[in-house]
ChimeraX commands (.cxc) that place a marker at each C-alpha (Angstrom):
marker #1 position -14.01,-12.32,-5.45 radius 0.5
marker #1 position -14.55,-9.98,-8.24 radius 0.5
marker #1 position -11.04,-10.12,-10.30 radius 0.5
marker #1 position -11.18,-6.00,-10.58 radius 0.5
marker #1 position -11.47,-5.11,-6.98 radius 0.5
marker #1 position -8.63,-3.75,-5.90 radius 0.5
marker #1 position -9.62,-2.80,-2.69 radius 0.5
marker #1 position -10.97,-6.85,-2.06 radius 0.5
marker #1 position -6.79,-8.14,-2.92 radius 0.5
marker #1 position -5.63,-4.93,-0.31 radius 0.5
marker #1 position -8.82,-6.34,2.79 radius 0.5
marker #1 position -7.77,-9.45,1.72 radius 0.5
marker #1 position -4.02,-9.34,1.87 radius 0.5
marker #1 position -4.17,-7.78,5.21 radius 0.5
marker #1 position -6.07,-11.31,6.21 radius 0.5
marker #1 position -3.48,-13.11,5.19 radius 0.5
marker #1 position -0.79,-11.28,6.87 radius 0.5
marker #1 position -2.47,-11.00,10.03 radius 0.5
marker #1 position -2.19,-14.85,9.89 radius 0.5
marker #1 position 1.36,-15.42,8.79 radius 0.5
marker #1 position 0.34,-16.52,4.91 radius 0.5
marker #1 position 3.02,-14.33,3.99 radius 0.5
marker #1 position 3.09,-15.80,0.05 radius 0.5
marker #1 position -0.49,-15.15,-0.46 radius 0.5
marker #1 position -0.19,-11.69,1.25 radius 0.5
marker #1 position 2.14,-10.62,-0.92 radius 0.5
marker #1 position 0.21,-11.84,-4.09 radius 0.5
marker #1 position -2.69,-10.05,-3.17 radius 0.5
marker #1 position -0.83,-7.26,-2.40 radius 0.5
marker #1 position 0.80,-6.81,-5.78 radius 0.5
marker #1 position -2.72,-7.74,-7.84 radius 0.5
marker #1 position -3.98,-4.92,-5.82 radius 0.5
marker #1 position -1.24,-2.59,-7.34 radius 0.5
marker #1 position -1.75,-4.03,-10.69 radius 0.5
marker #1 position -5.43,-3.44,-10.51 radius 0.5
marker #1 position -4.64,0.80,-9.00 radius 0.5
marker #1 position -1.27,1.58,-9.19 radius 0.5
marker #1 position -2.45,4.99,-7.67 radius 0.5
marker #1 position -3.80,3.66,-4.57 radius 0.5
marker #1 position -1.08,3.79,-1.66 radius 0.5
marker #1 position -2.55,0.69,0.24 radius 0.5
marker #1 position -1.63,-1.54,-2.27 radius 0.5
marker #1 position 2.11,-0.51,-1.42 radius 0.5
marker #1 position 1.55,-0.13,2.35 radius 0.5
marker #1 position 0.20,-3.87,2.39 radius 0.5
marker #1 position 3.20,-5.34,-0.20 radius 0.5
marker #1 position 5.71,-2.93,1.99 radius 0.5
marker #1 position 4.58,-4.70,5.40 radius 0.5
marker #1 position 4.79,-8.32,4.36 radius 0.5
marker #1 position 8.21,-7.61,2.86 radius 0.5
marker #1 position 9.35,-5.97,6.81 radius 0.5
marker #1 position 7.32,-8.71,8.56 radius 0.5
marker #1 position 9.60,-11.43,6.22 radius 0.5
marker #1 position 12.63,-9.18,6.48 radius 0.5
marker #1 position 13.30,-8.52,2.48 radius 0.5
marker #1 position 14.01,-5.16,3.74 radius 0.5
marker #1 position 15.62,-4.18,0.60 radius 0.5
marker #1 position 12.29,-5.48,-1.21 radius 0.5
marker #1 position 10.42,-3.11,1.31 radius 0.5
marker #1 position 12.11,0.19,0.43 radius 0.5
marker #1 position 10.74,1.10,-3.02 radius 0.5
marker #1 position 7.09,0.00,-2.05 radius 0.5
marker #1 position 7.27,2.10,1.15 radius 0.5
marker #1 position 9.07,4.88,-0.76 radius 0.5
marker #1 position 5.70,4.62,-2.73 radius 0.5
marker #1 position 3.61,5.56,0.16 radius 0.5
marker #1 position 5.60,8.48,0.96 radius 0.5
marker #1 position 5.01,9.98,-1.77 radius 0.5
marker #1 position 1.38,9.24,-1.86 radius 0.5
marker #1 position 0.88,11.00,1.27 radius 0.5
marker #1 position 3.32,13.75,0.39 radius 0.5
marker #1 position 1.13,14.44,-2.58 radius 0.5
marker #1 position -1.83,14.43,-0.91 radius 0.5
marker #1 position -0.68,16.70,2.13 radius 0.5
marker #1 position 0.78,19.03,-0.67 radius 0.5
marker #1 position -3.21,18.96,-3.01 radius 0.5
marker #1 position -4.83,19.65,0.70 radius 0.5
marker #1 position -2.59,22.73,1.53 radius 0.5
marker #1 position -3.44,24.07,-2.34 radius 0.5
marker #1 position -6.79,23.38,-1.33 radius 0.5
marker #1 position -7.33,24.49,2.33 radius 0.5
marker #1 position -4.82,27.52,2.83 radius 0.5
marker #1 position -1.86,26.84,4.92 radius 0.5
marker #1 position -2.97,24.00,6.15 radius 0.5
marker #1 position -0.27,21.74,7.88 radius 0.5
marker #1 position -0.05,18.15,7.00 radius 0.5
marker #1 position 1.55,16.82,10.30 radius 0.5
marker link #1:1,2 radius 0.2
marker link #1:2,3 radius 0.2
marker link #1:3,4 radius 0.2
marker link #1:4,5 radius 0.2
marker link #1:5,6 radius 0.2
marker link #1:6,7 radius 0.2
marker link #1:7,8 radius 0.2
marker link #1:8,9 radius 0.2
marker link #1:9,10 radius 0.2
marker link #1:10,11 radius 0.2
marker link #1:11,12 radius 0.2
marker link #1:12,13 radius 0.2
marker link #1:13,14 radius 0.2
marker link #1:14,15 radius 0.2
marker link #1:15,16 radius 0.2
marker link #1:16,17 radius 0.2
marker link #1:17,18 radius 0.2
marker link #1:18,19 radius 0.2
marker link #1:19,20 radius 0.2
marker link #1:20,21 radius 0.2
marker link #1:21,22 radius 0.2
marker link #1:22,23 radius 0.2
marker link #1:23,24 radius 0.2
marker link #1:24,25 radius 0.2
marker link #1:25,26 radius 0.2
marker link #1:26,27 radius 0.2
marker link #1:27,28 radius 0.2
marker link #1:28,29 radius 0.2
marker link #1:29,30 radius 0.2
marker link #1:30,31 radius 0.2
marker link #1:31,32 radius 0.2
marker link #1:32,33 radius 0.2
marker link #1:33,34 radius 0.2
marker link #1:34,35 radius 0.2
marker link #1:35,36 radius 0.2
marker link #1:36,37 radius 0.2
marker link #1:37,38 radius 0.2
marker link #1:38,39 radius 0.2
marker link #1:39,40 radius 0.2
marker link #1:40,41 radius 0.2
marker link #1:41,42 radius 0.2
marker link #1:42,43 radius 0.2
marker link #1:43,44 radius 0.2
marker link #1:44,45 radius 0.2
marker link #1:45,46 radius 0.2
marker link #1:46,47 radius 0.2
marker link #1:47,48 radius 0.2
marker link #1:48,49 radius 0.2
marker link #1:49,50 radius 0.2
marker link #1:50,51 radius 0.2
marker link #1:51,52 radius 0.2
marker link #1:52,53 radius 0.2
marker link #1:53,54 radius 0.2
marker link #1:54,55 radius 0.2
marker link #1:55,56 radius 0.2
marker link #1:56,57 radius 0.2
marker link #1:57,58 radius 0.2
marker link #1:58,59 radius 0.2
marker link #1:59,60 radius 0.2
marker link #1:60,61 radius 0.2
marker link #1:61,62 radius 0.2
marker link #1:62,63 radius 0.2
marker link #1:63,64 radius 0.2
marker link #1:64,65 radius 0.2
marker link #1:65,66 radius 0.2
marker link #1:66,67 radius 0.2
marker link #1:67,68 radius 0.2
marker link #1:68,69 radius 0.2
marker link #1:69,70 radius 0.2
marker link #1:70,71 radius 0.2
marker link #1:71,72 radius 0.2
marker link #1:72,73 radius 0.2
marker link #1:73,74 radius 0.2
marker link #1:74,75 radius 0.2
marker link #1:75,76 radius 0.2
marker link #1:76,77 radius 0.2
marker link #1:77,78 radius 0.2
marker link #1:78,79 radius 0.2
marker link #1:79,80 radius 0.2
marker link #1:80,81 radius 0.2
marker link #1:81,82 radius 0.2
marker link #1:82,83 radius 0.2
marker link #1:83,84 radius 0.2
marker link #1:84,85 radius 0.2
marker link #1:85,86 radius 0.2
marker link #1:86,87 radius 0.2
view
């Protein structure tokens, strides 16, 4: 796997969850965020292995991530499209 896809760690930690390699998961997970630190699936895969292995308090500030993510992009879209709602 090439060593600077970021996107390759986030398809590939989502493998690994889906069949309970929890360690690895995470690993890939948080080389994805090293790699793009601005991408919110990086934090949305490192945020579910941490709930799936119950390190809730672990979860909270990668999942706090995504919410902001997504708040910042519903926020650019409304600047961009009007009014438009985000949910």
């Amino acid at each position: 796997m090439a060593r600077t896809c970021h996107a390759a760690y986030s398809n590939r930690a989502a493998c690994h969850t889906h069949l309970g390699a929890f360690a690895a998961a995470l690993e890939d997970a948080e080389r994805c965020i090293a790699l793009e630190p601005a991408w919110s699936k990086g934090y949305s895969r490192k945020g579910h292995v941490e709930l799936l292995t119950k390190e809730y308090a672990k979860a909270r500030p990668a999942w706090h991530q995504v919410v902001l993510f997504v708040m910042r992009s519903c926020t650019s879209a409304a600047e961009t499209q009007g009014n438009w709602p985000c949910f």
